[in-house]
C-alpha positions in Angstrom: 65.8 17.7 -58.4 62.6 17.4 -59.5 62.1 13.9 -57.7 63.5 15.4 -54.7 60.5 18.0 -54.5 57.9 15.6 -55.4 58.9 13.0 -52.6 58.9 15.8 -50.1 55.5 16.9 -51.0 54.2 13.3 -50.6 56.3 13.1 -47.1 54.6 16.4 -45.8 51.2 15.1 -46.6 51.8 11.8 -45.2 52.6 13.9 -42.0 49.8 16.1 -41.8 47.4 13.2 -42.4 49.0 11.0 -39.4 48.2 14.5 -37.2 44.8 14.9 -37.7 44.7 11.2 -37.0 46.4 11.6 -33.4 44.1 14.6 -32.7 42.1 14.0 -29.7 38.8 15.2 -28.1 39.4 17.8 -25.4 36.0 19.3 -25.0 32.5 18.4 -24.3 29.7 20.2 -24.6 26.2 19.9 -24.2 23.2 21.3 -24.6 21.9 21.3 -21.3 23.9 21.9 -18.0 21.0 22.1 -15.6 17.1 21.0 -16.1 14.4 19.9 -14.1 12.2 17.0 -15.1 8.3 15.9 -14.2 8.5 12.6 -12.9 8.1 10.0 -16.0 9.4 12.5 -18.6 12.5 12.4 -20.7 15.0 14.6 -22.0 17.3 14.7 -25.1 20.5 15.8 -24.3 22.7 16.7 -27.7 27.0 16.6 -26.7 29.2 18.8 -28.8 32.8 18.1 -29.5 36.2 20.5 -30.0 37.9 20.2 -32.0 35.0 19.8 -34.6 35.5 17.3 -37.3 36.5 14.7 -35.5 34.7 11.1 -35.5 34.3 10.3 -31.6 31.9 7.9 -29.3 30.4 8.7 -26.6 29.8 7.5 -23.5 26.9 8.1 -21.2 26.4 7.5 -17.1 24.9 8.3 -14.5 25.3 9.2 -10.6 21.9 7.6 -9.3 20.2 5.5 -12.5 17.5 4.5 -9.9 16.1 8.1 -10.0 17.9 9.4 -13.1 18.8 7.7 -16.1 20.3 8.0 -19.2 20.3 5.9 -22.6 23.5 5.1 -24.5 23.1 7.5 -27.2 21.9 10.1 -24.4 18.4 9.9 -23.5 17.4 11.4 -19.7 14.3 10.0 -17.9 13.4 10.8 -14.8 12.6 7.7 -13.0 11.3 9.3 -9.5 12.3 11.7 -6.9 16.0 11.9 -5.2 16.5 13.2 -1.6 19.9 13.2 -0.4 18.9 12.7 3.4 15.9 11.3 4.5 15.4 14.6 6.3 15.3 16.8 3.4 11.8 18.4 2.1 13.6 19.8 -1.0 14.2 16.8 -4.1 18.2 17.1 -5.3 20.5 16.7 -7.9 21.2 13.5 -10.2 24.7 14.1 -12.3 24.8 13.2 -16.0 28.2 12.6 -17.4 28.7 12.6 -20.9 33.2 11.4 -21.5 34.2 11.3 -25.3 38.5 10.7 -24.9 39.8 13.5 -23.3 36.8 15.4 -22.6 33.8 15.6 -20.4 30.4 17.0 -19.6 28.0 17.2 -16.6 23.6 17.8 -16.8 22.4 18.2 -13.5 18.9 16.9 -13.5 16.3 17.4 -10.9 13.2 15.4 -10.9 9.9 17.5 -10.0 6.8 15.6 -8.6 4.3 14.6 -10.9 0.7 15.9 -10.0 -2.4 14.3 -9.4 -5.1 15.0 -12.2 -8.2 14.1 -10.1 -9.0 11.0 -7.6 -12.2 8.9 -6.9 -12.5 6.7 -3.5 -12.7 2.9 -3.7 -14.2 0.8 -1.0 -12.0 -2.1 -0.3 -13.8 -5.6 -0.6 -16.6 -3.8 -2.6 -17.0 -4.0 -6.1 -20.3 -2.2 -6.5 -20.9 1.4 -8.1 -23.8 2.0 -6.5 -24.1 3.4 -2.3 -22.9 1.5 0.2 -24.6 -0.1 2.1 -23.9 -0.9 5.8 -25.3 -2.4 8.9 -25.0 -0.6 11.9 -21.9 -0.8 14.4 -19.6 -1.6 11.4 -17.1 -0.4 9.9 -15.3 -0.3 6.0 -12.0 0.9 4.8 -11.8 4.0 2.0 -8.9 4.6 -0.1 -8.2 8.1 -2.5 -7.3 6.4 -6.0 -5.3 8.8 -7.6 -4.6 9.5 -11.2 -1.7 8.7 -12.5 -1.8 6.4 -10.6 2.3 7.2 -10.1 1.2 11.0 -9.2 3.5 12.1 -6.2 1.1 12.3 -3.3 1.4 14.2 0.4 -0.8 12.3 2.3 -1.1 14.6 4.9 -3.0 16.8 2.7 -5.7 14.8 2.2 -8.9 15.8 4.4 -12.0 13.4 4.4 -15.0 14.4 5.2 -19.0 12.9 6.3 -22.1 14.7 6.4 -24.6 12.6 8.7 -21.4 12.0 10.9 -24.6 11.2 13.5 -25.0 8.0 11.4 -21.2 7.4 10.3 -17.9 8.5 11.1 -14.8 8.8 9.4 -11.3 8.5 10.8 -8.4 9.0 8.4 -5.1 6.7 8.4 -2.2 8.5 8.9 0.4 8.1 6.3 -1.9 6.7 3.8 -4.6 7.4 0.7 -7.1 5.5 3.3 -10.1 6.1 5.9 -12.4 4.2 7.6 -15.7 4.9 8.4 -17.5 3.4 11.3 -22.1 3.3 11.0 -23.2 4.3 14.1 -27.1 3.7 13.5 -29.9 4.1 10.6 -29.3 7.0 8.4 -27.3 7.9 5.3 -24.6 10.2 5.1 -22.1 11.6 2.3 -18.2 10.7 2.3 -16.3 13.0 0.4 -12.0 14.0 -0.2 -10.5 16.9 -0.9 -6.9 16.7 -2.0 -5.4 20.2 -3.0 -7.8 21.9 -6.2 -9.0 18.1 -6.3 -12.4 17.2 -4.8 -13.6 14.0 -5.8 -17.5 12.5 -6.5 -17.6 11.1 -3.4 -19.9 8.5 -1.7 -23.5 7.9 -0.5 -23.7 5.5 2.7 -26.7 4.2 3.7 -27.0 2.4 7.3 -29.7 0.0 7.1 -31.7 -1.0 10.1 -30.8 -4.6 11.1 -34.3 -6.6 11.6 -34.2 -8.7 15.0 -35.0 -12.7 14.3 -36.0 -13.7 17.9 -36.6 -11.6 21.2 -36.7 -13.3 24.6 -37.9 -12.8 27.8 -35.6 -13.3 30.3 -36.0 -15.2 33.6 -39.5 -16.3 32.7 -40.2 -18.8 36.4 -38.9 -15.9 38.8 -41.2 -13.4 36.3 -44.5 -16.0 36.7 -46.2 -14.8 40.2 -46.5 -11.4 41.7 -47.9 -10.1 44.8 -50.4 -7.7 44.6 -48.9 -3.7 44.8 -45.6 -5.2 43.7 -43.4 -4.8 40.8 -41.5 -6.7 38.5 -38.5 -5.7 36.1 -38.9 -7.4 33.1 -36.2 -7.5 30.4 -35.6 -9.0 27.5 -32.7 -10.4 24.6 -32.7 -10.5 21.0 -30.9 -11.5 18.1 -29.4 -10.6 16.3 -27.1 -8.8 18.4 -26.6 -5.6 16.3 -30.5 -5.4 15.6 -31.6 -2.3 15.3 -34.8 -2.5 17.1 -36.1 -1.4 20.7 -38.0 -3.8 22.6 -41.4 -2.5 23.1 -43.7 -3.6 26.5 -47.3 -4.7 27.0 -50.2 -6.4 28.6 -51.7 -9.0 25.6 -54.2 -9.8 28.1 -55.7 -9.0 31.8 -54.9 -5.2 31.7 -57.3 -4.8 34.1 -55.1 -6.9 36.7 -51.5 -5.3 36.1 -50.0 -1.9 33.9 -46.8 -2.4 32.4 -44.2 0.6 31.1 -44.2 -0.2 27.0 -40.7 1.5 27.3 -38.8 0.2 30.5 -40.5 -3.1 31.5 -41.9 -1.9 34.9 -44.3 -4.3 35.6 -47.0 -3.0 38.5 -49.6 -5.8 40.3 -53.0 -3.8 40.5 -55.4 -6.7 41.5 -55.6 -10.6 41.6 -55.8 -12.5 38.5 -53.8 -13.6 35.2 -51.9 -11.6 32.9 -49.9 -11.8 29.9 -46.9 -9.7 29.7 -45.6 -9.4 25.9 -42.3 -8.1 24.5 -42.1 -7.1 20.9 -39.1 -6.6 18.7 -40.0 -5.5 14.8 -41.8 -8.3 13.5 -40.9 -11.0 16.5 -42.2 -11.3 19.9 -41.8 -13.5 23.4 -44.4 -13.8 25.9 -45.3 -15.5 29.5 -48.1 -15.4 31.9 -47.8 -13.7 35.4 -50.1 -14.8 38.6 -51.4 -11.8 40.4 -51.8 -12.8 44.0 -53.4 -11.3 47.2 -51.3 -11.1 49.8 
């Protein structure tokens, strides 16, 4: 009898061990059900199990692992921002699943935009830390750097700015962290960007004045002999052809036989004899001799 007892002892616990072996998972839990994440930052999520005690492995996916993802032993980052449809102003949802046997879990996570710290403009193609420097009539291509340099950006917020705009211009590129600015003539002028609370250093532009190398008087034969009482239109070419000079008028020698307009060229006859008709540019200059005649 007592055998009989002792085997049915061992039988019952041999059952009750082979049931807690068949138990199963039927509830996950986690931590989190619903968070919103900075761009770049990650997230710990933590699963619970029922019934407790049991050994289980989990398993970890996601809906959209391009903007959303998730480790193996459940790590969140937020890899950048999800919008449903194209249309939508307003970032949405990437589901987390968490599955251990029988039971499941869901995080929602949404990914916030991660802000721009401050911003300094770059000239493309120029290396230099020092004010730019341009020749007139030309033109150089700004860009807002931003830092991070992953920060989520609206470009349309961005508002450049000159002062001097008499000397250079800015235009802003739609869609884009970039301007150009245009020089108009000698001068200087300020470029700054405002972006949000962030206004940046900005940049000193200087326009430089572009010295002519040669000026020449055009049509020299036809300009050679005058009637006396009669005018002549003189005019004149330089180079180079962005020069920033005017070309200045004026009798070198027999003033006393012809006037000339140091402005316009307007060349006037006033009495027989020979004069010499100069055009001046900066440093260079052109001349020719003119024959006042009687009639």
């Amino acid at each position: 009898m007592k055998n009989i007892s002792i085997v049915a002892v061992f039988a019952a616990a041999l059952a009750l061990i082979s049931c807690r072996h068949e138990e199963q998972v039927n509830v996950v839990l986690l931590n989190e059900t619903e968070v919103e994440l900075v761009k770049g930052s990650t997230l710990q999520l933590v699963p619970t199990i029922r019934p407790e005690g049991i050994t289980a492995d989990f398993e970890w996916w996601s809906s959209n692992p391009e903007y959303v993802s998730v480790s193996e032993d459940g790590l969140v980052k937020a890899e950048k921002i999800y919008f449903e449809n194209a249309t939508d102003t307003e970032s949405s949802s990437v589901a987390i699943y968490c599955k251990c046997q029988g039971g499941a879990a869901t995080c929602m996570v949404k990914v916030l935009p991660l802000q721009a710290e401050s911003a300094v403009i770059k000239v493309l193609d120029w290396d230099s830390n020092e004010a730019l420097k341009m020749a007139p009539m030309t033109s150089k291509t700004l860009e807002l750097v931003f830092t991070p340099a992953d920060a989520d950006v609206d470009y349309d917020a961005i508002e450049w700015k000159t002062t001097g705009f008499e000397y250079v211009a800015v235009k802003k590129i739609e869609g884009t962290a970039q301007a150009v600015i245009t020089s108009s003539m000698a001068g200087s002028a300020y470029i700054s960007a405002r972006y949000g609370a962030i206004e940046e250093p900005g940049l000193n532009v200087i326009v430089t004045p572009v010295p002519a190398t040669s000026v020449t008087i055009l049509n020299k034969t036809e300009m050679s002999r005058v009637l006396v009482g009669r005018t002549l239109q003189f005019a004149a070419s330089y180079a180079p052809e962005n020069a920033t000079v005017e070309v200045a008028w004026k009798i070198a020698s027999g003033a006393e036989y012809a006037s000339i307009n140091s402005e316009t060229g307007l060349f006037t006859a006033k009495s027989p004899g020979t004069v010499t008709v100069q055009a001046i540019a900066g440093s260079v200059n052109d001349s020719v001799e003119v024959e006042v005649v009687a009639e």
